[in-house]
C-alpha positions as CSV (number, residue, x, y, z in Angstrom):
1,X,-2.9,-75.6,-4.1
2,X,-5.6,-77.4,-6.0
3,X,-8.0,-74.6,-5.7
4,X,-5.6,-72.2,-6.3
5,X,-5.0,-73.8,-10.1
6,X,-8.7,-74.5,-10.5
7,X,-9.5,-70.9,-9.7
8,X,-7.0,-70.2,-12.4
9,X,-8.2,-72.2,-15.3
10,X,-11.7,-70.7,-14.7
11,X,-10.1,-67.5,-14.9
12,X,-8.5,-68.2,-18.3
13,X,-11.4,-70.0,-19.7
14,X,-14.3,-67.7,-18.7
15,X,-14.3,-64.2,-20.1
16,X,-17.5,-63.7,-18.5
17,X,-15.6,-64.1,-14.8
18,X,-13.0,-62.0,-16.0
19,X,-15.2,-58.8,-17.2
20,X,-17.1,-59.3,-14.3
21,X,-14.0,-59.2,-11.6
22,X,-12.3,-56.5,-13.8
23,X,-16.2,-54.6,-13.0
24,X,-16.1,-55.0,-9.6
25,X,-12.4,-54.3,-9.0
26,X,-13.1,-51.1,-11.4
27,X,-16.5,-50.2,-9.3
28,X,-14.8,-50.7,-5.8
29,X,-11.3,-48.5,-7.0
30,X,-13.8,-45.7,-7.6
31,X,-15.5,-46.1,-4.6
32,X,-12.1,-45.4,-2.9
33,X,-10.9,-42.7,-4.9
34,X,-14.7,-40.8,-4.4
35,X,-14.3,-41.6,-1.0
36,X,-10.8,-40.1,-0.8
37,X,-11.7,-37.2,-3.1
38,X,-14.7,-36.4,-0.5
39,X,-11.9,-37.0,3.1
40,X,-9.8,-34.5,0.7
41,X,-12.5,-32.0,0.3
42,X,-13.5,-31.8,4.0
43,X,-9.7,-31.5,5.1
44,X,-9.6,-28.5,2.7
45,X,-12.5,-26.9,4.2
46,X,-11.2,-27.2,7.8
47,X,-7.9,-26.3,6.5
48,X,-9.3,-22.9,5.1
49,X,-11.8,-22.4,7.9
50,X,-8.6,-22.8,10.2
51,X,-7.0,-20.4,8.4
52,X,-9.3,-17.7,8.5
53,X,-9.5,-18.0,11.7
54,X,-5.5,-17.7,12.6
55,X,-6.1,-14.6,10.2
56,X,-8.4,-12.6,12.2
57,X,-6.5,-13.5,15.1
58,X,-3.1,-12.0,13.6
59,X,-5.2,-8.8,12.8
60,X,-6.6,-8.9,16.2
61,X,-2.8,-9.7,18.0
62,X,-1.6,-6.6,15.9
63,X,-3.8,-4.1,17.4
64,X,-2.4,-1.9,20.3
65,X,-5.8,0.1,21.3
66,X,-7.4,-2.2,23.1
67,X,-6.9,-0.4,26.5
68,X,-8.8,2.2,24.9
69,X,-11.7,0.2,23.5
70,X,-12.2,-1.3,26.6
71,X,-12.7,2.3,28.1
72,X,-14.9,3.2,25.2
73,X,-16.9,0.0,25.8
74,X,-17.4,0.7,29.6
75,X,-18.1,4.8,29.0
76,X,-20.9,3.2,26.9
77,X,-22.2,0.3,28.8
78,X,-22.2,2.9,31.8
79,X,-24.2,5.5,29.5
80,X,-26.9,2.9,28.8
81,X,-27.1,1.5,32.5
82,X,-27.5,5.4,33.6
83,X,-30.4,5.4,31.3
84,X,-32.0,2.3,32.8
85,X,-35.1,3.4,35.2
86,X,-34.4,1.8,38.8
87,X,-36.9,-0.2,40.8
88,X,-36.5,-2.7,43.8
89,X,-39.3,-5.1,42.7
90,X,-40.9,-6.1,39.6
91,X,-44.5,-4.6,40.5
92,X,-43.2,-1.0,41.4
93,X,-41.3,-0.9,37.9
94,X,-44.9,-1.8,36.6
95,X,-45.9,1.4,38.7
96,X,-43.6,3.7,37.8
97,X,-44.0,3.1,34.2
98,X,-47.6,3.9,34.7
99,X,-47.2,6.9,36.7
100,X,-45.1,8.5,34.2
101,X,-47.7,8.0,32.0
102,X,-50.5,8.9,33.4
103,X,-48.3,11.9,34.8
104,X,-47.8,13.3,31.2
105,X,-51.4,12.3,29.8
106,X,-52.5,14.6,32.6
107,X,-49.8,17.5,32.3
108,X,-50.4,16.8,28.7
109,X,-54.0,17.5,28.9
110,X,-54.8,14.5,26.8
111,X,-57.9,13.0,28.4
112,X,-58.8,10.7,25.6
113,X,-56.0,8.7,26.5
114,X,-55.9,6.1,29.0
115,X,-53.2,3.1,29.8
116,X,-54.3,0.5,28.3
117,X,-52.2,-2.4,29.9
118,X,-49.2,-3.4,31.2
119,X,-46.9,-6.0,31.8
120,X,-43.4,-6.9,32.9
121,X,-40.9,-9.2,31.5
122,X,-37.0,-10.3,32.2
123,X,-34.6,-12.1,30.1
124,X,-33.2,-15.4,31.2
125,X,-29.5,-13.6,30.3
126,X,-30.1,-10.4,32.1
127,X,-32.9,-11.7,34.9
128,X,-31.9,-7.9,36.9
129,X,-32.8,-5.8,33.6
130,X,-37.0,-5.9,33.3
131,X,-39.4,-4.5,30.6
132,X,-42.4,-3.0,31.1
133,X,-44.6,-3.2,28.3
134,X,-47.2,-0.5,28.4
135,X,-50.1,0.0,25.8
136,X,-52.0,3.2,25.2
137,X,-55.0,3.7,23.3
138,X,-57.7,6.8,23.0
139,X,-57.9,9.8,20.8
140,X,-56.3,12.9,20.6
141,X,-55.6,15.7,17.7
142,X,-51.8,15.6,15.6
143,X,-50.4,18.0,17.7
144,X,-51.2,16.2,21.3
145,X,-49.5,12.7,19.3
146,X,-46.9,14.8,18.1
147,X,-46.4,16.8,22.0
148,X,-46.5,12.9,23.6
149,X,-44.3,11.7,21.2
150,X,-41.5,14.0,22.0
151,X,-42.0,14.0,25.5
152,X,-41.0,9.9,25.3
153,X,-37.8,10.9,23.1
154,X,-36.8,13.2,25.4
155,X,-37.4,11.5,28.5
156,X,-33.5,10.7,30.1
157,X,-34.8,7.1,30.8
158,X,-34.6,4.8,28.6
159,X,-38.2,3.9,26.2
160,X,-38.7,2.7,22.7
161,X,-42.1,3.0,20.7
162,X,-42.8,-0.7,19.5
163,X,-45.9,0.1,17.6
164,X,-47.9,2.9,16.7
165,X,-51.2,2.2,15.0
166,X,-53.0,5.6,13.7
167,X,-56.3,6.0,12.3
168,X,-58.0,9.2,11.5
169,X,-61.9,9.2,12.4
170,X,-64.8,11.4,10.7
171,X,-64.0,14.4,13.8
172,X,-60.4,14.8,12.6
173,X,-59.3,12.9,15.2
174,X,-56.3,10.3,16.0
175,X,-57.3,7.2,17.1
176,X,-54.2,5.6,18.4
177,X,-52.5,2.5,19.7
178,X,-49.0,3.0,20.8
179,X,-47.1,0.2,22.3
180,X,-43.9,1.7,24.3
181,X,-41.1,-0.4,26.4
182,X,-39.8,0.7,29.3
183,X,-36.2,-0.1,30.5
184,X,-35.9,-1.2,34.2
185,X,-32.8,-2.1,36.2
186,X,-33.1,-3.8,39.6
187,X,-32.3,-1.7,42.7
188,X,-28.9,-2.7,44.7
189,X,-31.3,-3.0,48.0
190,X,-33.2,-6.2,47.3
């Protein structure tokens, strides 16, 4: 009890104790509120991310055709896989990519051409799809580049052209580096 009335008569005799108490009290009330004011502001943003997401899931409930999307879906996925080449192993993907290439070069007629190298790759999410990566180089005139060219479009297997690098030397011709990707799916048999 004694301290309690000590405590007291310091408090009405100092100003100096009092400001600074009132200052700390002050500093340590706005502490709180920021604090709260921040808690407030991340329960808002989980309360509107939330609801965003019960949104997209009302539109999503509300739909009827998913029956046919999912037939849609599988018409495609079964179009691409139809335009996957097949192989059993790795190497004879390699193999057939090159064949088919060397194939046309020859048909073609395109001697300055010539495979330049190859190599196969699989993704860690689809380890029975492979690329082969093939790279051409030589030279040939427009029209060969533009004959080759189509001849990978049309091809029912599925390529893409990753690079082409052209340059045009002093006897009119192409000199070329085309990188193209070729689509692999492992065969059932291995």
């Amino acid at each position: 009890m004694q301290a309690y009335k000590q405590l007291l008569l310091q408090w009405r005799e100092n100003p100096r104790l009092r400001i600074g108490l009132i200052l700390i009290t002050l500093i340590v009330v706005g502490n709180g509120l920021l604090a709260l004011d921040e808690y407030q502001n991340g329960l808002l943003e989980e309360y509107t991310r939330q609801d965003k997401k019960l949104t997209k899931l009302h539109y999503v409930q509300r739909q009827t055709d998913w029956a046919e999307k999912a037939d849609s879906i599988k018409n495609i996925r079964l179009q691409l896989e139809n335009g996957l080449w097949r192989a059993e192993t790795k190497g004879l993907a390699q193999a057939n990519a090159q064949t088919w290439f060397s194939d046309k070069i020859r048909q073609l007629n395109l001697n300055g051409l010539e495979i330049a190298g190859a190599s196969v790759q699989s993704d860690l999410k689809t380890p029975a799809i492979w690329r082969v990566a093939l790279e051409i180089k030589g030279t040939l005139y427009d029209t060969d580049l533009l004959e080759l060219l189509n001849n990978i479009e049309q091809n029912p297997q599925l390529m893409q052209i990753e690079q082409l690098q052209i340059n045009r030397d002093l006897q009119d011709l192409l000199r070329i580096t085309l990188q193209v990707s070729c689509y692999f799916q492992a065969s059932d048999k291995q």
